[in-house]
DRENLO-727144 format. One record per residue (C-alpha): residue in one letter; x, y, z. Coordinates in steps of 0.02 Angstrom, whole numbers, plus 50000, padded with zeros to 5 digits. Layout:
REM DRENLO-727144
aXYZ
...
***
This chain:
REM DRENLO-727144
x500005000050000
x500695017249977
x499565031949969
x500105051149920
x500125064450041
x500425082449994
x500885094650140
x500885113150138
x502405117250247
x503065137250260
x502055141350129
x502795127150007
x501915110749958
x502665096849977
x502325078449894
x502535062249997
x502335043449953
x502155037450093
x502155016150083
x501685003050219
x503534999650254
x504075017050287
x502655019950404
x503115002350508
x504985004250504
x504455022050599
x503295012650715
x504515000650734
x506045012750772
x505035021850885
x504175005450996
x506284999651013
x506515016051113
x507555024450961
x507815042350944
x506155049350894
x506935063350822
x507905053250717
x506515040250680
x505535054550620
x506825062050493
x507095044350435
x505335043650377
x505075060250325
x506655059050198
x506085040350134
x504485045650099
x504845063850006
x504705067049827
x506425061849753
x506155080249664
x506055089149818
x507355081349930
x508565093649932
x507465107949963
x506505098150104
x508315094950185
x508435111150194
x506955116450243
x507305105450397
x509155109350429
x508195129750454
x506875120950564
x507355111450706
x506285099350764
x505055100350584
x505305082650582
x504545077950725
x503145086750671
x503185081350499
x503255065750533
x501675066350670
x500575074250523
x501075057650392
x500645047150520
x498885052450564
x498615053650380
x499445036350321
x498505028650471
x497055036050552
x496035031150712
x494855019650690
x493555016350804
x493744998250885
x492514992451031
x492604975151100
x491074966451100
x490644954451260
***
């Protein structure tokens, strides 16, 4: 599965493929008590529009801490909440 997420960041949008694998290496990364921050980049930089990489690294090496963010907002999208009750 990979699904296309386009974010408007400072003013600039910004394309994103984002696939199953990227989304549960981040998951994963993050559940083995990783560095978020570095989790987050990870996935943020696999997932960018090969066209765009360079101005999306810099766009983060201006904004510290983007990533984490970044990364947050592909998440929800890629995977939202679903609404689970157990039945008994």
């Amino acid at each position: 599965m990979k699904k296309t997420i386009v974010l408007t960041i400072a003013g600039t949008d910004f394309k994103f493929e984002v696939t199953a694998k990227d989304h549960g290496d981040f998951v994963d990364a993050v559940a083995r008590g990783g560095s978020v921050t570095a989790a987050s980049y990870n996935f943020a930089m696999r997932a960018i529009d090969s066209g765009q990489k360079e101005d999306f690294k810099k766009l983060l090496d201006t904004a510290p801490g983007a990533e984490l963010q970044i990364a947050g907002e592909l998440k929800a999208e890629f995977s939202p909440v679903l609404e689970i009750a157990v039945k008994k």
